[in-house]
C-alpha positions as CSV (number, residue, x, y, z in Angstrom):
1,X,0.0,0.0,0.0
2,X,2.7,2.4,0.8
3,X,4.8,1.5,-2.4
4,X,1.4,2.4,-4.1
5,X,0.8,5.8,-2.2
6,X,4.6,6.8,-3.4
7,X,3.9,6.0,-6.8
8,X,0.4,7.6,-7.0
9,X,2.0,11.0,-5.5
10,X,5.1,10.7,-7.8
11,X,2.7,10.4,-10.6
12,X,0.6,13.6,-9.7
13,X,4.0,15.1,-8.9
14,X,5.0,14.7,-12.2
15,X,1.6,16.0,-13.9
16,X,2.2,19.2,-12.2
17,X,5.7,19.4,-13.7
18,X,4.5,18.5,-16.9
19,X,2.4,21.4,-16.9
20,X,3.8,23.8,-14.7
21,X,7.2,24.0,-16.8
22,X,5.7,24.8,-20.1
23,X,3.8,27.9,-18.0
24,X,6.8,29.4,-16.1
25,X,9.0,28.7,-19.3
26,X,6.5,30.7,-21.6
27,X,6.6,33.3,-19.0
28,X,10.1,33.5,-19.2
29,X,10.3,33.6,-22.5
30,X,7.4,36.4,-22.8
31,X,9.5,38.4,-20.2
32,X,12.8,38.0,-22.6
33,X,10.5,39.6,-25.4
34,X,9.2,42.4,-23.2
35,X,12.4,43.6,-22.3
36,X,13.6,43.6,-25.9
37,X,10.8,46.0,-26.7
38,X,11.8,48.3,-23.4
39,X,9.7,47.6,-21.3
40,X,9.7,46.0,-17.7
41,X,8.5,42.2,-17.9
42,X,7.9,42.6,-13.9
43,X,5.7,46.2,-14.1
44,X,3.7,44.4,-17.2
45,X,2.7,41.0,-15.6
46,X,1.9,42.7,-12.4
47,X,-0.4,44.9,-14.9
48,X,-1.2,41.6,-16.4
49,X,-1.8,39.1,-13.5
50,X,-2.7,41.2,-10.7
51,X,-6.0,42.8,-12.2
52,X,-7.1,39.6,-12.9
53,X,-6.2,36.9,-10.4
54,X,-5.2,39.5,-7.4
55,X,-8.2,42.1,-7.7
56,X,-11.5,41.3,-6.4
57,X,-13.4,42.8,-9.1
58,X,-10.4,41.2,-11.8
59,X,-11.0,38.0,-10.4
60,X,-14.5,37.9,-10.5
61,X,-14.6,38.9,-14.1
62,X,-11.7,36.3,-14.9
63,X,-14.1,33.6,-13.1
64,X,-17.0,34.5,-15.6
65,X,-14.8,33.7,-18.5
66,X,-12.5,31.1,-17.2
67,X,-16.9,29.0,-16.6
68,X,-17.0,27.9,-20.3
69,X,-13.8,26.5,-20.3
70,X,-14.3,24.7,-17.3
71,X,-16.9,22.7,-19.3
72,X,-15.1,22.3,-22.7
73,X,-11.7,21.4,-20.8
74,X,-14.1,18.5,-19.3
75,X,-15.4,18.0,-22.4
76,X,-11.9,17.2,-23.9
77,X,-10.6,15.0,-20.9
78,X,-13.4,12.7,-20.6
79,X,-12.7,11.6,-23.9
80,X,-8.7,12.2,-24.1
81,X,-8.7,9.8,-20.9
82,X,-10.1,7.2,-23.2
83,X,-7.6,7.6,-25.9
84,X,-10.8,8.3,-28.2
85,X,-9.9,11.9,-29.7
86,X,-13.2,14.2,-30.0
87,X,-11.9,17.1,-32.2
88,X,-15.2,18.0,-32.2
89,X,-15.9,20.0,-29.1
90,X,-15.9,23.6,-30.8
91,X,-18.9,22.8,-33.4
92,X,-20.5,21.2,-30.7
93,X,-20.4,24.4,-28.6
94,X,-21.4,26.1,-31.2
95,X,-24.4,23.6,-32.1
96,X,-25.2,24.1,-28.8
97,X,-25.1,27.9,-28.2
98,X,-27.2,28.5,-31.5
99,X,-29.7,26.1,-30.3
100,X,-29.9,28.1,-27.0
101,X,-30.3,31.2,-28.6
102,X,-33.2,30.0,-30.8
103,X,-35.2,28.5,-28.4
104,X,-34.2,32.1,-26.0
105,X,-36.0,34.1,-28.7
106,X,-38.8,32.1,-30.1
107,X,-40.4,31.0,-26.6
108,X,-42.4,33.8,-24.8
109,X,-44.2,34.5,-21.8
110,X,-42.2,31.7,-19.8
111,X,-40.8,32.1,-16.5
112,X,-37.7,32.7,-16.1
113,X,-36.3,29.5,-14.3
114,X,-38.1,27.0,-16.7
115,X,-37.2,29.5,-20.0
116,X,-33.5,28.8,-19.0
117,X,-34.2,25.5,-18.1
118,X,-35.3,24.3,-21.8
119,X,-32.8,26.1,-23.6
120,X,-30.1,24.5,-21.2
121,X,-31.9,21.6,-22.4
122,X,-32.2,22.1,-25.9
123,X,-28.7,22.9,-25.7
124,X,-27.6,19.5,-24.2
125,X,-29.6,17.7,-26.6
126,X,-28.3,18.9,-29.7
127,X,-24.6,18.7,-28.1
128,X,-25.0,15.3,-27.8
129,X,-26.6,14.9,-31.3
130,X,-23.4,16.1,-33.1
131,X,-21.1,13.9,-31.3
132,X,-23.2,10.7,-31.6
133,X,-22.7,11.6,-35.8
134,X,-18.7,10.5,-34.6
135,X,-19.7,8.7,-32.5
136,X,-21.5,6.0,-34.2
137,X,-18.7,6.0,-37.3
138,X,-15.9,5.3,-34.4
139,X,-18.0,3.0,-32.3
140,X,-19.5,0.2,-34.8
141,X,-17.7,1.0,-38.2
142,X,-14.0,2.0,-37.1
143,X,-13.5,5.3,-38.6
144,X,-11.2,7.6,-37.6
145,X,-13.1,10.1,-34.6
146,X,-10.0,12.6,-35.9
147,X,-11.0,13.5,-39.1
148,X,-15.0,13.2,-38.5
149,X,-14.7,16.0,-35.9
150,X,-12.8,17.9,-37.1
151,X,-14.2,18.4,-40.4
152,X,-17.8,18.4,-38.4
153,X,-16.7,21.6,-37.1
154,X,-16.3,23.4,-40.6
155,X,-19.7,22.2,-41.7
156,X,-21.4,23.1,-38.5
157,X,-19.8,26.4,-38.8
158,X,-21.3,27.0,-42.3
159,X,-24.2,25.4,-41.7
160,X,-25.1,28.0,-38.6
161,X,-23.6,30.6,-40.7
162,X,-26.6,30.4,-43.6
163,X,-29.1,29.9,-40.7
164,X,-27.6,32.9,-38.7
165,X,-27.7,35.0,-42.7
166,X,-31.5,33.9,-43.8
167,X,-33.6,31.8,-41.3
168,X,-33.1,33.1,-38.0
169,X,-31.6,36.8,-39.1
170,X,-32.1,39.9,-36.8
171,X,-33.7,42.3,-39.4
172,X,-32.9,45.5,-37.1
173,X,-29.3,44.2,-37.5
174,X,-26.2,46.3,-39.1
175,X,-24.2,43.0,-39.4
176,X,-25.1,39.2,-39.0
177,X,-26.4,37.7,-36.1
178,X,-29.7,36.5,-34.7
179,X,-32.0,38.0,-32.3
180,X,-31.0,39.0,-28.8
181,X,-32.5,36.3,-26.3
182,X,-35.8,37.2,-23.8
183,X,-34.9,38.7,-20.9
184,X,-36.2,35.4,-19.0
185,X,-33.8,33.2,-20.9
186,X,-30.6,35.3,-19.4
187,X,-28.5,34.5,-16.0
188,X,-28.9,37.0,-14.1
189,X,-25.7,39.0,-12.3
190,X,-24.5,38.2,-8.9
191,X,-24.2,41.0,-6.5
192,X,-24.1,43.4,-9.2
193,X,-20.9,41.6,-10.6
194,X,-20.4,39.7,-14.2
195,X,-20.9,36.2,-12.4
196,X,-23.6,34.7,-13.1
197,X,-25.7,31.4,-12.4
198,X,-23.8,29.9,-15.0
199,X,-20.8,29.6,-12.7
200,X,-22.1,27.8,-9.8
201,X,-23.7,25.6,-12.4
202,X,-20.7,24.8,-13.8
203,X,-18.8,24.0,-10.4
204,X,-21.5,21.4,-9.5
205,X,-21.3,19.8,-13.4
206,X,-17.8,19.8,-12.3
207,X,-18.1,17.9,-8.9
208,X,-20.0,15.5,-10.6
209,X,-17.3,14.7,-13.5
210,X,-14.7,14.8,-10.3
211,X,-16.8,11.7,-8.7
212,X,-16.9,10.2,-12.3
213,X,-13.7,10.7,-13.1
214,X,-12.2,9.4,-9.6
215,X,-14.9,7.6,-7.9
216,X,-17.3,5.9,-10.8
217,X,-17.1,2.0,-12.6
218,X,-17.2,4.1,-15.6
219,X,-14.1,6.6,-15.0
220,X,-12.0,3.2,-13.9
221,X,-13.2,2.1,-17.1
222,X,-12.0,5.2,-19.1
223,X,-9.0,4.9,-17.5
224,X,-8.4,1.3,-19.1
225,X,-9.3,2.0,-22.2
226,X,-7.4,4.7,-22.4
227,X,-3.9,2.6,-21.1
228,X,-5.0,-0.2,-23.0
229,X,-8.1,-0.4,-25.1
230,X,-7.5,-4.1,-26.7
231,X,-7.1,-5.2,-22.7
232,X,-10.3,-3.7,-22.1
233,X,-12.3,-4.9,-24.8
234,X,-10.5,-8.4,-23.7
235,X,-11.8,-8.3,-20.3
236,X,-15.2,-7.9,-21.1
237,X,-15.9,-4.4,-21.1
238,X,-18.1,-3.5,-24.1
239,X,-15.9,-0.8,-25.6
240,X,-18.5,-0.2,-28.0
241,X,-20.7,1.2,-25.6
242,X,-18.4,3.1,-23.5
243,X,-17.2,5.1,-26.7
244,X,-20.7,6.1,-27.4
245,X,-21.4,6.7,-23.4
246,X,-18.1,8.8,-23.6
247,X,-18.8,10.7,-26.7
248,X,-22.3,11.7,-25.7
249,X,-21.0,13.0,-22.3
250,X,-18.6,15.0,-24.1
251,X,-21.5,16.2,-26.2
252,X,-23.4,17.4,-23.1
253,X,-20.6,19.3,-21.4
254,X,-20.2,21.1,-25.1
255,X,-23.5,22.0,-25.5
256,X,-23.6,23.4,-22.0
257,X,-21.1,25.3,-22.4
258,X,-21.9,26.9,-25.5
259,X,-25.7,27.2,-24.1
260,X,-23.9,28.9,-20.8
261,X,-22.2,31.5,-22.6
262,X,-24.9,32.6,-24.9
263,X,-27.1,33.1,-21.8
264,X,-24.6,34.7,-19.7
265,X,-22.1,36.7,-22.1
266,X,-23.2,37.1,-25.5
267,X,-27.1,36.8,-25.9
268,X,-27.2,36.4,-29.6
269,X,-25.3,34.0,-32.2
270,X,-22.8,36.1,-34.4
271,X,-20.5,34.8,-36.7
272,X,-17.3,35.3,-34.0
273,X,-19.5,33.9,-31.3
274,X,-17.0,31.9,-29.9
275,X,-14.2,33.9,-30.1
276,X,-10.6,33.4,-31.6
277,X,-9.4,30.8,-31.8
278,X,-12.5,29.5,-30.3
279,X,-13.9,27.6,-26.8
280,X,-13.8,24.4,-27.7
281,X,-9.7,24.8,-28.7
282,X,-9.3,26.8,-25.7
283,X,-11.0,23.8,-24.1
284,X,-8.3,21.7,-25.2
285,X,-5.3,23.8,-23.8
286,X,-6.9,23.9,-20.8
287,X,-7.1,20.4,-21.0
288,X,-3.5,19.5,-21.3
289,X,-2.2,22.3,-19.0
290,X,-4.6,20.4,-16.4
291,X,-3.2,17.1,-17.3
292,X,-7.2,15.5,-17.8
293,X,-7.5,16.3,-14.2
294,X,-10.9,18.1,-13.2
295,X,-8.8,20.1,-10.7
296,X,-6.1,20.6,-12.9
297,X,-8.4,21.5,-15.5
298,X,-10.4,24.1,-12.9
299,X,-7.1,26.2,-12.5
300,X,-5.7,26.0,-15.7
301,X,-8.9,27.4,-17.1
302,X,-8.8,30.4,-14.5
303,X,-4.9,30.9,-15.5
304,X,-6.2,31.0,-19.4
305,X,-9.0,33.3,-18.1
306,X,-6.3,35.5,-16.9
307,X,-4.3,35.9,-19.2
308,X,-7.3,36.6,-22.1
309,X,-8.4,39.3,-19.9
310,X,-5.3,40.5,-19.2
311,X,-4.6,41.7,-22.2
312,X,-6.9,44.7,-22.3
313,X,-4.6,45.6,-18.6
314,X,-1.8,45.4,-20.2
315,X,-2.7,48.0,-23.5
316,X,-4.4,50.1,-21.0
317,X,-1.6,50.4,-18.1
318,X,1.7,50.1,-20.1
319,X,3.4,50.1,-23.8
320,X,2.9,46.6,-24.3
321,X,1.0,45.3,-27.7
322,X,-2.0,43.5,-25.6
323,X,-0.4,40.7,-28.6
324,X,1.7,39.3,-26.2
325,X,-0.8,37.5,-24.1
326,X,-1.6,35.8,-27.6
327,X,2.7,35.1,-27.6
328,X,2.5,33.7,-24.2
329,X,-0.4,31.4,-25.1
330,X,1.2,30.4,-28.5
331,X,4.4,29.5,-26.3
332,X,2.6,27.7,-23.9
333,X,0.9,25.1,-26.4
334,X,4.0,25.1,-28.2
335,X,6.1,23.7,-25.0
336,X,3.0,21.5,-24.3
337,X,3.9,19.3,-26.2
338,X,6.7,17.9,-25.4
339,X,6.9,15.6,-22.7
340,X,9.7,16.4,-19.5
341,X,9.1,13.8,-17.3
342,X,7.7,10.4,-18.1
343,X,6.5,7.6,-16.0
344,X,9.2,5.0,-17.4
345,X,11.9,7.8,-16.7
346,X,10.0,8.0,-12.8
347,X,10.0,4.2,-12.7
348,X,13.7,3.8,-14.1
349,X,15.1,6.2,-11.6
350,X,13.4,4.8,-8.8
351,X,14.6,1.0,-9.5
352,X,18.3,2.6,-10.5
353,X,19.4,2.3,-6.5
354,X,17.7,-1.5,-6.1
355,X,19.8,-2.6,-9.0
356,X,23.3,-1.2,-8.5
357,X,22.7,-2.9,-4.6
358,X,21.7,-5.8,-6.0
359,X,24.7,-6.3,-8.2
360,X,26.9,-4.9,-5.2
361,X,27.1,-8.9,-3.7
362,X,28.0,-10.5,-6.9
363,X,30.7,-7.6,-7.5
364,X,32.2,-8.5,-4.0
365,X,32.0,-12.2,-4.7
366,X,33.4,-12.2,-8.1
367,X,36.4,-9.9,-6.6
């Protein structure tokens, strides 16, 4: 039990370094740029971090945006963990968002809780809908969930674009977009802040992947199939099902997410709703900067949070082209991928020392 306790901590151990070296070393790197421009790196990410993560108000507002990519960095995982690959995530979001938005404009005279309620819903529904289309093809005819998803994504994008252009156009509208969602379909604000319902929402959705993930039949199954799919499927498990189980849950988060953000941030469907380069890509930084972990994922979507709204801090407070949180981020995926530490290189180094005193005797009696 104890040998097992070691190497569980010395496996989170090396998670965290995993992610927290590509972080500081992008920083560093960011802070070498900076100071080639003449400026101070320490005065700019004071600007830069310490509205946003050390200023009630900052915080607060980095919270609101870091909510949606709590749910698409859970989206990602849950299927990563699996070794099935849903590139997917960002039409889904969308799918889900536009969905939202429709039913937030064409229902009337509902209350407010059960107007929300249905497009959350709706949202979830149609989520799942786009990633059963993968995951159907992946599940009972082998194709490849890569290139499905991600070429989903363009034609969801163009599809919602000729709906957003003809169908579902705001006429009162200089540019295109659909119209603004009922008052009884929005979150409300906290206290007077930018959080909304949508966050607290999101926290329990995220207890609740935390118990699946580390508690559940089904996340110890995810966990197999992602070490060793073939051993799964050998066991018994019915990998069939679990990749449409884990497909449709990755669905759900999407469409949440995309549903969340229309109701709390954006309140109609434009054609840069989800930003650049997008939610569901976002998603899947924070994803690997969390290392699949629900907590890991919870902070690195605040840190991503932080350094998006940061960059109106910096252009505002100092010289700095706001352009360098998009550096920093670019670095940061960039030295994501490479692995430092590895579990054979954690298992290697611990069985070095039991060899060489294992050899030791035989040395002494061959001497």
């Amino acid at each position: 039990m104890k040998r097992r306790a070691r190497r569980g901590s010395s496996l989170f151990g090396l998670g965290i370094a995993n992610s927290l070296i590509p972080v500081v070393s992008a920083f560093v790197i960011g802070a070498i740029i900076i100071a080639v421009v003449g400026e101070n790196p320490w005065t700019t990410y004071q600007f830069m971090l310490g509205q946003t993560l050390f200023d009630a108000s900052g915080f607060v507002k980095t919270l609101h945006y870091a909510t949606p990519l709590i749910l698409t960095g859970l989206a990602i995982a849950v299927t990563f963990k699996a070794n099935i690959f849903n590139m997917g995530v960002e039409g889904q979001v969308l799918s889900g968002a536009f969905a939202a938005g429709v039913v937030g404009f064409t229902l009337k005279g509902l209350p407010a809780p059960v107007h929300i309620t249905v497009c959350l819903l709706v949202a979830i529904a149609v989520g799942m809908l786009v990633a059963l289309v993968p995951a159907v093809l992946k599940a009972y005819f082998g194709v490849n969930e890569i290139v499905v998803t991600l070429m989903l994504n363009y034609a969801i994008v163009e599809i919602l674009r000729v709906l957003a252009q003809t169908v579902f156009r705001d006429p009162t509208s200089g540019y295109v977009s659909t119209p603004s969602v009922a008052p009884s379909a929005t979150f409300t604000r906290l206290f007077g802040t930018s959080l909304t319902l949508f966050t607290p929402l999101a926290l329990v959705v995220f207890v609740a992947m935390y118990v699946l993930f580390k508690r559940s039949r089904l996340g110890y199954e995810i966990t197999a199939m992602g070490i060793n799919p073939g051993f799964a499927e050998a066991s018994g498990m019915d990998v069939r099902r679990k990749i449409m189980t884990i497909m449709l849950i990755s669905g759900a988060l999407s469409g949440l997410a995309g549903a969340g953000f229309m109701l709390s941030e954006k309140f109609k469907y434009t054609l840069d709703f989800s930003g650049n380069p997008g939610l569901g890509w976002d998603g899947m930084l924070v994803a690997l900067l969390g290392g699949h972990d629900p907590v890991g994922i919870v902070v690195a979507a605040v840190l991503y949070a932080a350094l998006k709204t940061g960059a109106d801090s910096i252009s505002i407070f100092s010289d700095v082209p706001k352009e360098i949180t998009g550096v920093i981020q670019g670095l940061i995926i960039l030295l994501l991928s490479i692995r430092y530490f590895t579990r054979t290189s954690v298992v290697a180094r611990r069985r070095a020392p039991t060899r060489k005193s294992s050899e030791e005797p035989v040395r002494a009696a061959q001497s």
